[in-house]
TORKOL-601532 format. One record per atom (N, C-alpha, C): residue in three letters; x negated, z negated, y negated. Coordinates in steps of 0.1 Angstrom, whole numbers, plus 5000, padded with zeros to 4 digits. Each point is the difference from the previous one (the first is absolute). Layout:
BEGIN
AlaXZY ...
This chain:
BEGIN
Unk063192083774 Unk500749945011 Unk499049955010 Unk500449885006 Unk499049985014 Unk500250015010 Unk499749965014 Unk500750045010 Unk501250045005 Unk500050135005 Unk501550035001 Unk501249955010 Unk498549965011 Unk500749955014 Unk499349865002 Unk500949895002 Unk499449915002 Unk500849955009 Unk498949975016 Unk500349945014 Unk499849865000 Unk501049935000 Unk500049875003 Unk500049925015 Unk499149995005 Unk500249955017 Unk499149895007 Unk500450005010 Unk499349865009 Unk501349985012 Unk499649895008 Unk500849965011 Unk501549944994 Unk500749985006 Unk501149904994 Unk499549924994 Unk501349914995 Unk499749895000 Unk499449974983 Unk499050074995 Unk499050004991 Unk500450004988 Unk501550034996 Unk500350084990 Unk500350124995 Unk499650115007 Unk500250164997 Unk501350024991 Unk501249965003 Unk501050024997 Unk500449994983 Unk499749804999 Unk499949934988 Unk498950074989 Unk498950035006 Unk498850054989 Unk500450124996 Unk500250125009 Unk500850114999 Unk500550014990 Unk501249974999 Unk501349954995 Unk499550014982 Unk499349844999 Unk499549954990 Unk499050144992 Unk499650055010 Unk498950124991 Unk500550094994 Unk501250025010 Unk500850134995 Unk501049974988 Unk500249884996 Unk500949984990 Unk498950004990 Unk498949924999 Unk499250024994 Unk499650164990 Unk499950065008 Unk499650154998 Unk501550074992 Unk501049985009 Unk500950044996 Unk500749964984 Unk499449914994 Unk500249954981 Unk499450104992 Unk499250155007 Unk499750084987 Unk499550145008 Unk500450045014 Unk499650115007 Unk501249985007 Unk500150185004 Unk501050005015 Unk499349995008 Unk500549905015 Unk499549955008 Unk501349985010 Unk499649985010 Unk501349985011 Unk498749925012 Unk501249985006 Unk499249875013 Unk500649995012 Unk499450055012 Unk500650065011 Unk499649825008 Unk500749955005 Unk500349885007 Unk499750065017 Unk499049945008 Unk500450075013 Unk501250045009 Unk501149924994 Unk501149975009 Unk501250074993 Unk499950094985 Unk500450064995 Unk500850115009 Unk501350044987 Unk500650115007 Unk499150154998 Unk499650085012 Unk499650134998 Unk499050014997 Unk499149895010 Unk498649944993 Unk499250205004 Unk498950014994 Unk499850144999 Unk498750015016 Unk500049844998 Unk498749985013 Unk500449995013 Unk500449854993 Unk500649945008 Unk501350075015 Unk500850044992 Unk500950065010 Unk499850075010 Unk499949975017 Unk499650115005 Unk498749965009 Unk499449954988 Unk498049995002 Unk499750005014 Unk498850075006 Unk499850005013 Unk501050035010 Unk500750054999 Unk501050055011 Unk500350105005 Unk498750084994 Unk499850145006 Unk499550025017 Unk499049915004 Unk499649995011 Unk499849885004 Unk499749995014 Unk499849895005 Unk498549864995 Unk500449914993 Unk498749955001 Unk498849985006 Unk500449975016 Unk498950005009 Unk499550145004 Unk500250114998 Unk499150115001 Unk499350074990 Unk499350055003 Unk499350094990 Unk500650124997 Unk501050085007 Unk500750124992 Unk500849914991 Unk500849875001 Unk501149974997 Unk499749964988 Unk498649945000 Unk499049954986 Unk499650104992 Unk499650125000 Unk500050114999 Unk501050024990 Unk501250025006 Unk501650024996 Unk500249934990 Unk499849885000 Unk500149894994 Unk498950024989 Unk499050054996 Unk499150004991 Unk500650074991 Unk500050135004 Unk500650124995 Unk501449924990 Unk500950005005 Unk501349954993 Unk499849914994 Unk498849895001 Unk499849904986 Unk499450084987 Unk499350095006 Unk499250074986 Unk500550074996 Unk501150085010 Unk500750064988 Unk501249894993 Unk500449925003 Unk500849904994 Unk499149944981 Unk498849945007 Unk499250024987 Unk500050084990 Unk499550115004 Unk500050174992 Unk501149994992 Unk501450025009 Unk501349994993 Unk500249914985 Unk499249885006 Unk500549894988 Unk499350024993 Unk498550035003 Unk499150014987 Unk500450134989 Unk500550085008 Unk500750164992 Unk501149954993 Unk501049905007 Unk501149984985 Unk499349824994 Unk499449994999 Unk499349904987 Unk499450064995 Unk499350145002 Unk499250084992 Unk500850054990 Unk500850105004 Unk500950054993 Unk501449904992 Unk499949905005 Unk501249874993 Unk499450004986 Unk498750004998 Unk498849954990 Unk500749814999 Unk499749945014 Unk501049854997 Unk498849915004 Unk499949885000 Unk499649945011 Unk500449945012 Unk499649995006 Unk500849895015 Unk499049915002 Unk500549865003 Unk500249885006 Unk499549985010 Unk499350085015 Unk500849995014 Unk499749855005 Unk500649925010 Unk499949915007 Unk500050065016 Unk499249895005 Unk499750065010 Unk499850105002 Unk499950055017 Unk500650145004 Unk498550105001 Unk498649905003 Unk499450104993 Unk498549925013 Unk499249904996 Unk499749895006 Unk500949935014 Unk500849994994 Unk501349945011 Unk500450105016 Unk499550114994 Unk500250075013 Unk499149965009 Unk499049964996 Unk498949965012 Unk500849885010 Unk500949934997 Unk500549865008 Unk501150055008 Unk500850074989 Unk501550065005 Unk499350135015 Unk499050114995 Unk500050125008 Unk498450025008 Unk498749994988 Unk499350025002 Unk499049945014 Unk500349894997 Unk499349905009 Unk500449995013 Unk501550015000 Unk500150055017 Unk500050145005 Unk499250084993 Unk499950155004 Unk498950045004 Unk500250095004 Unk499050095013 Unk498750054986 Unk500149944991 Unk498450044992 Unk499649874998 Unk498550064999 Unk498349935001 Unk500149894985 Unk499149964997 Unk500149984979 Unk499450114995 Unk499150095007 Unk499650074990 Unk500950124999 Unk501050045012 Unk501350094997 Unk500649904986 Unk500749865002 Unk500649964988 Unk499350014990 Unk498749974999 Unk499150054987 Unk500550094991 Unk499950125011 Unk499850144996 Unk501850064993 Unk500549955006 Unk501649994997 Unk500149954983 Unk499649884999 Unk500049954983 Unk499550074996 Unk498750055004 Unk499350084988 Unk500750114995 Unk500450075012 Unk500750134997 Unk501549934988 Unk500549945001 Unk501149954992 Unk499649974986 Unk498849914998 Unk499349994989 Unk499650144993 Unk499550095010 Unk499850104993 Unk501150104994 Unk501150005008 Unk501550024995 Unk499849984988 Unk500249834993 Unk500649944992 Unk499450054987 Unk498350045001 Unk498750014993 Unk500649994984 Unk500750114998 Unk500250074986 Unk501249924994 Unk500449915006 Unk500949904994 Unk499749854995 Unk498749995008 Unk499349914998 Unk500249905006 Unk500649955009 Unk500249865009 Unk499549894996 Unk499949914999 Unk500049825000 Unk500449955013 Unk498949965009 Unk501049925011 Unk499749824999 Unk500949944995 Unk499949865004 Unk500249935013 Unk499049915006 Unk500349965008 Unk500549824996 Unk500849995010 Unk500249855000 Unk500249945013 Unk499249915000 Unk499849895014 Unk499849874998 Unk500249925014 Unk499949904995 Unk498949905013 Unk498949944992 Unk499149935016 Unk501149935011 Unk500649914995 Unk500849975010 Unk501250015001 Unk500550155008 Unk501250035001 Unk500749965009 Unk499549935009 Unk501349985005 Unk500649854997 Unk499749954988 Unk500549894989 Unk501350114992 Unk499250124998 Unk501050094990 Unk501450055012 Unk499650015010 Unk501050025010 Unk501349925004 Unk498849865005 Unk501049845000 Unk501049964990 Unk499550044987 Unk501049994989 Unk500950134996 Unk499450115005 Unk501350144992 Unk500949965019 Unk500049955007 Unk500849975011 Unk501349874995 Unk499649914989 Unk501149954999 Unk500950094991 Unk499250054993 Unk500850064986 Unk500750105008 Unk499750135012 Unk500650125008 Unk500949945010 Unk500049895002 Unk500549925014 Unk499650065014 Unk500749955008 Unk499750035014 Unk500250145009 Unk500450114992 Unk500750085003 Unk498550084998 Unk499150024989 Unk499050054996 Unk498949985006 Unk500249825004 Unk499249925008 Unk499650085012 Unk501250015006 Unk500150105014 Unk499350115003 Unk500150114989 Unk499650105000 Unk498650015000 Unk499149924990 Unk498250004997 Unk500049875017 Unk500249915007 Unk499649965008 Unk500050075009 Unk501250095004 Unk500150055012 Unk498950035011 Unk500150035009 Unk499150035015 Unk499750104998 Unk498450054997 Unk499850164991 Unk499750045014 Unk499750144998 Unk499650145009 Unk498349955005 Unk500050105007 Unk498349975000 Unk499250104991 Unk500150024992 Unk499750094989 Unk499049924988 Unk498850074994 Unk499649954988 Unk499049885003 Unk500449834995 Unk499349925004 Unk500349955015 Unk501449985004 Unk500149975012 Unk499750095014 Unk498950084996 Unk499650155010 Unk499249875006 Unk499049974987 Unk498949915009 Unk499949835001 Unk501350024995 Unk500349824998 Unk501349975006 Unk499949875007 Unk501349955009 Unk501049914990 Unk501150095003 Unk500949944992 Unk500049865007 Unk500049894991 Unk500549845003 Unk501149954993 Unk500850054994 Unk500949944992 Unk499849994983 Unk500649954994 Unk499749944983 Unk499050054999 Unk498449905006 Unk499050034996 Unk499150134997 Unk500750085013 Unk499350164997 Unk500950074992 Unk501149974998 Unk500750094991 Unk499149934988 Unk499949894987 Unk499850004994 Unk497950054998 Unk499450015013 Unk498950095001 Unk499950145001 Unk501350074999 Unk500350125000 Unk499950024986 Unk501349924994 Unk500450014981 Unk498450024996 Unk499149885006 Unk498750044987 Unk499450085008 Unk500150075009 Unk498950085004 Unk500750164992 Unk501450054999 Unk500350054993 Unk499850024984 Unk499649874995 Unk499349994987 Unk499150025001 Unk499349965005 Unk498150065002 Unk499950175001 Unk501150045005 Unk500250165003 Unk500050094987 Unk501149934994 Unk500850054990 Unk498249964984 Unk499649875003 Unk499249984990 Unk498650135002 Unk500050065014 Unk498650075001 Unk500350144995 Unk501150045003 Unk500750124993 Unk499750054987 Unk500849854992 Unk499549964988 Unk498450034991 Unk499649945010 Unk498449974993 Unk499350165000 Unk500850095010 Unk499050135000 Unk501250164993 Unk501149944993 Unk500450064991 Unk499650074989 Unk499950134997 Unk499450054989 Unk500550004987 Unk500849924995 Unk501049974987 Unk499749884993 Unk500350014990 Unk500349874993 Unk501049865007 Unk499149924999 Unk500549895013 Unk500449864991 Unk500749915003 Unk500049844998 Unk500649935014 Unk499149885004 Unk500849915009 Unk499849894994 Unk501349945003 Unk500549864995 Unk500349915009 Unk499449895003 Unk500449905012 Unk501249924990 Unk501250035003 Unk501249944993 Unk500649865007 Unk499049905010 Unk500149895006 Unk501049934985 Unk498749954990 Unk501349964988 Unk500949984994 Unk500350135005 Unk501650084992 Unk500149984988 Unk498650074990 Unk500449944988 Unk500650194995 Unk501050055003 Unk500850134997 Unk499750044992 Unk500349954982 Unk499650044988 Unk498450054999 Unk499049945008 Unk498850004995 Unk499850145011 Unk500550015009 Unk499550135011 Unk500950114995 Unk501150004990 Unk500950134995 Unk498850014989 Unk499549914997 Unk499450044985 Unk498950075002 Unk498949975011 Unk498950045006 Unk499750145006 Unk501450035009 Unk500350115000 Unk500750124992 Unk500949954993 Unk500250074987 Unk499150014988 Unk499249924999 Unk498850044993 Unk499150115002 Unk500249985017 Unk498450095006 Unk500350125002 Unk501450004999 Unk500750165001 Unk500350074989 Unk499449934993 Unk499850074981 Unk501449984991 Unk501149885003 Unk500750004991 Unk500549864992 Unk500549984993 Unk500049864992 Unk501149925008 Unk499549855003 Unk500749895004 Unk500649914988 Unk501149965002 Unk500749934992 Unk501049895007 Unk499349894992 Unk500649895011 Unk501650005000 Unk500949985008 Unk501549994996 Unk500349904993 Unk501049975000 Unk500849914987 Unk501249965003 Unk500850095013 Unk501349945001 Unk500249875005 Unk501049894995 Unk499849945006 Unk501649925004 Unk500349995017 Unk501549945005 Unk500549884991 Unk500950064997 Unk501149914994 Unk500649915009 Unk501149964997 Unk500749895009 Unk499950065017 Unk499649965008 Unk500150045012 Unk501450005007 Unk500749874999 Unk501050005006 Unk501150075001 Unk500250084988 Unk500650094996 Unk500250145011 Unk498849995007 Unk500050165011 Unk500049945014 Unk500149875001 Unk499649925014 Unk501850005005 Unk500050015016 Unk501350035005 Unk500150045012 Unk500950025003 Unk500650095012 Unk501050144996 Unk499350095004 Unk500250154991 Unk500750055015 Unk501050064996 Unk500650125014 Unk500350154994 Unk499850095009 Unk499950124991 Unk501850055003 Unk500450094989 Unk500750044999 Unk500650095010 Unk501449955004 Unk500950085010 Unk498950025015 Unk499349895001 Unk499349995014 Unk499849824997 Unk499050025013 Unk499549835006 Unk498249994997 Unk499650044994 Unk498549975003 Unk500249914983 Unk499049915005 Unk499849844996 Unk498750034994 Unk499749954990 Unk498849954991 Unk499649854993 Unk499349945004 Unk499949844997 Unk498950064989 Unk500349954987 Unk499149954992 Unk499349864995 Unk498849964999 Unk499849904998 Unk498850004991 Unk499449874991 Unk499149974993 Unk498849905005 Unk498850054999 Unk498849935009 Unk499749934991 Unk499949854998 Unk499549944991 Unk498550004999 Unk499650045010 Unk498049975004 Unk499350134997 Unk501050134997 Unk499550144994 Unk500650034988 Unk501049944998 Unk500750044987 Unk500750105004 Unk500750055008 Unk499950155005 Unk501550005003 Unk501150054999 Unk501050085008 Unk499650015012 Unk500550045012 Unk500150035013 Unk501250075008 Unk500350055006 Unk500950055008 Unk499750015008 Unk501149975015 Unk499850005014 Unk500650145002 Unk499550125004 Unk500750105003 Unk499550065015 Unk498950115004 Unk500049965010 Unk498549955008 Unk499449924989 Unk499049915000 Unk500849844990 Unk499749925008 Unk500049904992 Unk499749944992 Unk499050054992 Unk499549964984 Unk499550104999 Unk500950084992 Unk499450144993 Unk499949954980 Unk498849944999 Unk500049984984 Unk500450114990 Unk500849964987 Unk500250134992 Unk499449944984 Unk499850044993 Unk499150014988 Unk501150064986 Unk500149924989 Unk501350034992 Unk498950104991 Unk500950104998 Unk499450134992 Unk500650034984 Unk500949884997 Unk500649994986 Unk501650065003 Unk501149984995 Unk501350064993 Unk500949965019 Unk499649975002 Unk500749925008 Unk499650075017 Unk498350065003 Unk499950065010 Unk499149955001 Unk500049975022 Unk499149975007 Unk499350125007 Unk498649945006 Unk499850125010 Unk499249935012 Unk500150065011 Unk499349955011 Unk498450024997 Unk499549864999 Unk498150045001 Unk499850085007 Unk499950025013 Unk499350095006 Unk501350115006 Unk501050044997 Unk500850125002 Unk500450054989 Unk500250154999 Unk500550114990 Unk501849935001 Unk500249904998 Unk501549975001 Unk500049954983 Unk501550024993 Unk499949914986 Unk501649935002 Unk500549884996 Unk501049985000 Unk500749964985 Unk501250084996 Unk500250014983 Unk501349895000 Unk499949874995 Unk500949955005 Unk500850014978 Unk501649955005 Unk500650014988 Unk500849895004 Unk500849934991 Unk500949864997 Unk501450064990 Unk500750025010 Unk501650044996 Unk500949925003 Unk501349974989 Unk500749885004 Unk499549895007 Unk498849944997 Unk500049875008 Unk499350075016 Unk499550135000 Unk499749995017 Unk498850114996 Unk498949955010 Unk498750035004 Unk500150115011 Unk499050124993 Unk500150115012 Unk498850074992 Unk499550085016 Unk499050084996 Unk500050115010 Unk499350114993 Unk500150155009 Unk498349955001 Unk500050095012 Unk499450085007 Unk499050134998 Unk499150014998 Unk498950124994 Unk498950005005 Unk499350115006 Unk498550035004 Unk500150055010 Unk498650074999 Unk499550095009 Unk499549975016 Unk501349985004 Unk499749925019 Unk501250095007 Unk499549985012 Unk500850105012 Unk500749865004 Unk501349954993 Unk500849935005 Unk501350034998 Unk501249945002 Unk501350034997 Unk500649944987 Unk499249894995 Unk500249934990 Unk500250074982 Unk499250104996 Unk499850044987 Unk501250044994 Unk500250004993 Unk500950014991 Unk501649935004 Unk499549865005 Unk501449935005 Unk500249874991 Unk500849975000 Unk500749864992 Unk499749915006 Unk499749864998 Unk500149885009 Unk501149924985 Unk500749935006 Unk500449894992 Unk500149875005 Unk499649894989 Unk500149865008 Unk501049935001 Unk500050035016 Unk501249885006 Unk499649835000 Unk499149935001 Unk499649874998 Unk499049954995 
């Protein structure tokens, strides 16, 4: 077997989600394997993270150490004993943007913080991939049409004085998008002084198959190119309403990706046909199983997300 734990991360935007995804199906054609999505239900990290103490102080950082490492501990104790592998995305790297960075520690406290985590992980063997991209805020300007305006809001907003804007004046657009890469430069130094088995991939390209292969190779298991391939598209394309309620699903076909799509609550969330009549979200633990009865198109609802949606009917009304 090769790595038991493999970290997949970097800033938004980059891919995390999609490569993830792709590695863990990968792995999963001839080993148990599972793949924790950050946004997942009952994430084992995720949930909670940093909320023990205050960020800007040093007891509350304190507080806050303590409860991530034991959060670690915990996970690495049941992957140990699972005898499985895991996937992780994000959740790991990523805390430096989301917690670390506007907190009452030095770099060499965050240093010291990874290492202790790395050393957690030791006997399981870690893989951390990094993924970034030189010019992100190109990767930004474009995952902003695909998230819409709503997402938009959230990464521009008017930040704290915390992290980079401690010693830099916020001016609008321009410093936020000198924040994004000053956060990558953060997240890449971290990186570089990791004691594990490491890969970074500048995924500007987007060539997917070739960075699932790269990393599934370097994590010691066999790549196999897929083969499925979408049948008539039109057939799934529509206006879906879910059963004995009002929420709406637009499906449509991208002629310029080949790709299915769905506006749910991102505006182009692409899905990927997995054979026998199922799609799945590239970059979400969501799968949609669609069936053709009498003349009418419908599909359930499946995957591992904290929404209200799983296990629900949509059928198409137009």
């Amino acid at each position: 077997m090769g790595h038991r734990l493999i970290i997949i991360d970097g800033p938004s935007t980059v891919g995390k989600s999609s490569v993830s995804k792709s590695v863990y199906q990968q792995i999963a054609r001839e080993h148990s394997v599972y793949w924790l999505h950050e946004e997942c239900a009952n994430h084992p990290i995720r949930d909670g993270e940093f909320t023990a103490g205050d960020l800007h102080t040093v007891t509350g950082m304190e507080s806050n150490r303590e409860q991530m490492l034991a959060k670690w501990r915990q996970f690495a104790e049941a992957l140990r004993k699972s005898n499985e592998i895991c996937v992780l995305e994000g959740c790991f790297l990523h805390a430096l943007d989301r917690y670390l960075l506007q907190s009452s520690w030095s770099e060499r406290e965050i240093r010291g913080f990874y290492g202790e985590i790395i050393e957690l992980l030791s006997d399981i063997d870690p893989l951390v991939v990094f993924l970034y991209r030189p010019n992100l805020r190109f990767s930004f300007e474009k995952a902003f049409q695909a998230r819409g305006n709503r997402w938009r809001a959230i990464i521009m907003a008017e930040p704290q004085p915390y992290g980079y804007f401690k010693t830099n004046a916020y001016t609008g657009d321009e410093s936020i998008f000198a924040n994004l890469l000053f956060e990558q430069e953060c997240m890449e130094k971290i990186f570089e002084v990791l004691s594990s088995d490491k890969v970074r991939i500048d995924t500007s390209e987007e060539r997917w198959d070739e960075y699932t292969q790269e990393i599934t190779e370097a994590a010691g298991y066999t790549y196999l190119k897929e083969m499925s391939k979408l049948p008539d598209p039109n057939k799934y394309c529509g206006i879906f309403r879910v059963e004995d309620g009002e929420a709406i699903w637009t499906i449509s076909f991208d002629e310029q990706t080949e790709l299915l799509y769905s506006s749910v609550f991102w505006p182009y969330m692409p899905m990927k046909y997995q054979g026998e009549e199922r799609f799945e979200f590239i970059s979400f633990p969501i799968t949609l199983q669609f069936a053709f009865l009498d003349g009418e198109a419908r599909f359930t609802v499946q995957g591992n997300y904290d929404w209200g949606n799983n296990g629900k009917i949509f059928r198409r009304v137009q």
